[in-house]
Every structure is written in C-alpha cells, then in structure tokens.
DSSP file (Angstrom, degrees, kcal/mol; ACC not computed):
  #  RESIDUE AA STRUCTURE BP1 BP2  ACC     N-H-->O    O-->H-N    N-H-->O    O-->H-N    TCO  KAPPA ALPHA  PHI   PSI    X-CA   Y-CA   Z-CA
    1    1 A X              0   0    0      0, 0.0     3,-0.1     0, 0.0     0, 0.0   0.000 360.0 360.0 360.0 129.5    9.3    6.0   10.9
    2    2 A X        +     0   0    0      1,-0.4     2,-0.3     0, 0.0     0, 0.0   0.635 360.0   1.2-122.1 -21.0   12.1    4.1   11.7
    3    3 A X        -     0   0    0      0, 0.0    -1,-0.4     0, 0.0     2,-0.3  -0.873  58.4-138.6-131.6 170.4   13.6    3.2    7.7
    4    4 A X        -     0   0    0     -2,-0.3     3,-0.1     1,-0.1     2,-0.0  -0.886  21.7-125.7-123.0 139.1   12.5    4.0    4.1
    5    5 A X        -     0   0    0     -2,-0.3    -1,-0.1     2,-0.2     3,-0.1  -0.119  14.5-130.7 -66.6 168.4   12.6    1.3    1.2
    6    6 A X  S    S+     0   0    0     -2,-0.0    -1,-0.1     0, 0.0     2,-0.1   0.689  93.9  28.0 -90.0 -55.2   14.5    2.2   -2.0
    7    7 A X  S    S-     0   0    0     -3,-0.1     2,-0.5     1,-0.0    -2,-0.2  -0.294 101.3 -80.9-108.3 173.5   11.7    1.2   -4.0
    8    8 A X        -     0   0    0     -2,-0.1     3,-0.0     1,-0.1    -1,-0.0  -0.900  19.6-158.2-102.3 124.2    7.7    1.1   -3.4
    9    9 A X  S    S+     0   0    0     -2,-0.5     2,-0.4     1,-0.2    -1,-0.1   0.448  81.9  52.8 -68.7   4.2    6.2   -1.3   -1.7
   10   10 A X        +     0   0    0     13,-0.1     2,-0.5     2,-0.0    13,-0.2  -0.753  63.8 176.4-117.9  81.8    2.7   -0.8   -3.1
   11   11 A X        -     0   0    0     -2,-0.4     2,-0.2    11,-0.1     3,-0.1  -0.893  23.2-141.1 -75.6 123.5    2.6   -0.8   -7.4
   12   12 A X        -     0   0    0     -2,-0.5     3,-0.2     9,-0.4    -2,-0.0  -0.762  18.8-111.0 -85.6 144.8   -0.9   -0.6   -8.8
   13   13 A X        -     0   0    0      1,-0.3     2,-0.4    -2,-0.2    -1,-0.1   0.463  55.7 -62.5 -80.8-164.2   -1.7   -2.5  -11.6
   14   14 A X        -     0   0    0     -3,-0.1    -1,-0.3     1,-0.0     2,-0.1  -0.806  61.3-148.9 -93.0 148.9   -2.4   -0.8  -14.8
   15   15 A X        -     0   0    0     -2,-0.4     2,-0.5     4,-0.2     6,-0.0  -0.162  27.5 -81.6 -91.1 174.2   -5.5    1.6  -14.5
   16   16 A X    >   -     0   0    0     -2,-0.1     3,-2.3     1,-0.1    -1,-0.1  -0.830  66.8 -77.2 -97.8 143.5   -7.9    2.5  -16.8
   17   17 A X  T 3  S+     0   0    0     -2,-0.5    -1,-0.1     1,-0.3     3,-0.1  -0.213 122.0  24.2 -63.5 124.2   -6.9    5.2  -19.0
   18   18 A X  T 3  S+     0   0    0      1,-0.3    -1,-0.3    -3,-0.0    -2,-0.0  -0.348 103.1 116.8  89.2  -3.6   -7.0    8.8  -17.6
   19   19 A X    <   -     0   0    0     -3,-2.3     2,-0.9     1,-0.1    -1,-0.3  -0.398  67.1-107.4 -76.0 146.1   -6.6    7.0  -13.8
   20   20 A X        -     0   0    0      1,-0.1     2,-2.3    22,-0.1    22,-0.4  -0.590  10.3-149.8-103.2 142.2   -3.9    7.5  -11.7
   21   21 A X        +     0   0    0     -2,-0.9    -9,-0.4    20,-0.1     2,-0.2   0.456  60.6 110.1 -50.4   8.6   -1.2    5.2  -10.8
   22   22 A X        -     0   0    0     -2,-2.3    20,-1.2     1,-0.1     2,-0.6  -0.710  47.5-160.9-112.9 170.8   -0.4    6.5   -7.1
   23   23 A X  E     -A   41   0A   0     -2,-0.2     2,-0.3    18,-0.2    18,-0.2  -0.902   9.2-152.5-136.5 117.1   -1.2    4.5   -4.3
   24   24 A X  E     -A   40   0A   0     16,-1.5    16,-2.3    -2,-0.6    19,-0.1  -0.955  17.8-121.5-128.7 127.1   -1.4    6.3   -0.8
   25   25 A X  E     +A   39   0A   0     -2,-0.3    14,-0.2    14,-0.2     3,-0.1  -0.101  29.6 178.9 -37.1 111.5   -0.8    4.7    2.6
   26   26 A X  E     -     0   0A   0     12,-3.1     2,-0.2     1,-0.5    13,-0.1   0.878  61.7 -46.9 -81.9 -55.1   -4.2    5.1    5.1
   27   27 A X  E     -A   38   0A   0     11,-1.1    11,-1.2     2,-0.0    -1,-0.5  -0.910  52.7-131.8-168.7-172.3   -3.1    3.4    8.0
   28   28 A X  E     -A   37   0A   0      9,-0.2     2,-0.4    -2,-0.2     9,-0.2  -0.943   8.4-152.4-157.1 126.2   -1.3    0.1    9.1
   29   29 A X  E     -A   36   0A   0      7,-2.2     7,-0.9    -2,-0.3     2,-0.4  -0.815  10.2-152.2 -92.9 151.4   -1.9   -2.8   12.0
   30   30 A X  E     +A   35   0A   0     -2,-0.4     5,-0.2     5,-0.2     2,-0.2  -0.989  20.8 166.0 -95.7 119.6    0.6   -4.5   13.4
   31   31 A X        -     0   0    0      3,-2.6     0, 0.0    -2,-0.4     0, 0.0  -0.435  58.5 -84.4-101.9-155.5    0.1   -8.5   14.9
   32   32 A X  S    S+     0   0    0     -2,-0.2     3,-0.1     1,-0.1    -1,-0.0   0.668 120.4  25.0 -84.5 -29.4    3.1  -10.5   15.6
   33   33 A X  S    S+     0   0    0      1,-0.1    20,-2.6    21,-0.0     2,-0.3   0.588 123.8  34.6-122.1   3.5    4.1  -12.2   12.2
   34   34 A X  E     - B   0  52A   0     18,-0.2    -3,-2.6    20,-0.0     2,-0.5  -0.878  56.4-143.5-131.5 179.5    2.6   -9.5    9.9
   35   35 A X  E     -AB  30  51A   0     16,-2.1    16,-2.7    -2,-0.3     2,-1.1  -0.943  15.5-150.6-133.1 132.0    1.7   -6.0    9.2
   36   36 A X  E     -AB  29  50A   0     -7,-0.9    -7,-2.2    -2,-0.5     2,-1.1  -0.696  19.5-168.8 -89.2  94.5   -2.0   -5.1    7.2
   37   37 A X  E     -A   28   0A   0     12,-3.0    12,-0.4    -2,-1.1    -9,-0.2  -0.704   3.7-160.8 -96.9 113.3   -1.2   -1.7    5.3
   38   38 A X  E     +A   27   0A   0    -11,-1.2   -12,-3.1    -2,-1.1   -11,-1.1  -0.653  23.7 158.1 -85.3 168.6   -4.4   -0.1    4.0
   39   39 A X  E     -AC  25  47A   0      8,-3.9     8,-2.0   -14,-0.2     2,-0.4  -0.990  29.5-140.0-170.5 156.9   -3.6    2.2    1.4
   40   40 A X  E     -AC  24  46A   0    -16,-2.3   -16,-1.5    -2,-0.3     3,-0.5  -0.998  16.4-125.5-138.2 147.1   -6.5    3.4   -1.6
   41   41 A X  E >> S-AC  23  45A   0      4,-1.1     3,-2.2    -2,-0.4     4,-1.4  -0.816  85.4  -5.9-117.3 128.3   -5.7    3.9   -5.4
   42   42 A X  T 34 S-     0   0    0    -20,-1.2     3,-0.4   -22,-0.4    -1,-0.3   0.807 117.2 -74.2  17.6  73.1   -6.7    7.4   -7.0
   43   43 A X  T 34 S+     0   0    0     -3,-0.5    -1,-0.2     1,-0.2     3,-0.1   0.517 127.7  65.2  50.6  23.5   -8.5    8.6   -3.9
   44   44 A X  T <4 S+     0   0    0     -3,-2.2    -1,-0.2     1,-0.4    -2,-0.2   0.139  83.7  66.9-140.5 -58.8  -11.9    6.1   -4.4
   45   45 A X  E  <  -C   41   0A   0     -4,-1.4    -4,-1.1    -3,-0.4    -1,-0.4  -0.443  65.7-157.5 -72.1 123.9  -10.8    2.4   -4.1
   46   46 A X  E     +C   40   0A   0     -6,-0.2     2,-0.3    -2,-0.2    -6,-0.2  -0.701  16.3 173.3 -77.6 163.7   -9.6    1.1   -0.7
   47   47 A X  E     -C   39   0A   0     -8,-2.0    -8,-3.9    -2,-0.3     2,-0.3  -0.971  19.8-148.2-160.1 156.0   -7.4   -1.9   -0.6
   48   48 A X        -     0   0    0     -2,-0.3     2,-0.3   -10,-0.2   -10,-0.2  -0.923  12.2-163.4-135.6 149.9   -5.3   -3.9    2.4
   49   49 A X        -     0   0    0    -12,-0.4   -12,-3.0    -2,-0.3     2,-0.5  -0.966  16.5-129.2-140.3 114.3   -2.2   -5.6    1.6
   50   50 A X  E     -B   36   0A   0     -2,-0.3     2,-0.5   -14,-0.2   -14,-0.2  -0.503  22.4-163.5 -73.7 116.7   -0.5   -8.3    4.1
   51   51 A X  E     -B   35   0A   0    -16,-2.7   -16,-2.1    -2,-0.5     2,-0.2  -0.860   8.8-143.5-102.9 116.3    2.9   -7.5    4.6
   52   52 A X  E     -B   34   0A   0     -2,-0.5     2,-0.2   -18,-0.2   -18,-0.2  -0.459  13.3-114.2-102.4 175.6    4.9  -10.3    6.0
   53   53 A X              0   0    0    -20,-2.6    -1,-0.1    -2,-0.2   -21,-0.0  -0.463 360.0 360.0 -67.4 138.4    8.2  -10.1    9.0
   54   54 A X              0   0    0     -2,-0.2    -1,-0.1   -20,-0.0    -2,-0.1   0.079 360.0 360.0 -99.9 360.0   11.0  -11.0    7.7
C-alpha cells in the first residue's frame, strides 16, 4: 500500500433491510489506464468496479 483515501471508494447502495452495508476488497488488476477492484457486499454478492488513472 502506497496511500489511503480519506473517504471510501466503494459505497453500496441501500440494502435490503437487515443486510449489511460493508463492502470488502477481494483483489485488484492493474492494465495501463485502469485498475478492476473486485470487492463483494455482505460476504455473498461479488462485484468489479473500474477504477480509472488519473
């Protein structure tokens, strides 16, 4: 790890009532203009999110 955000880059949308909001980080590719973080919402759904360079 080379910096930390102030904020989180991952929010999950509203859930269905008793689910939980947190979002944990699986793994991450890197190419050349982006990075693909998978990351799965209350420990059933996975999900990938394109993150681009800045």
């Amino acid at each position: 790890m080379v910096a930390r955000c102030d904020g989180p880059l991952i929010a999950p949308e509203a859930l269905a009532s008793g689910a939980t909001d947190i979002a944990f980080a699986a793994s991450a590719i890197e190419d050349e203009d982006h990075i693909w973080l998978y990351y799965s919402l209350s420990d059933k759904d996975l999900f990938r999110a394109r993150l681009r360079r800045l």
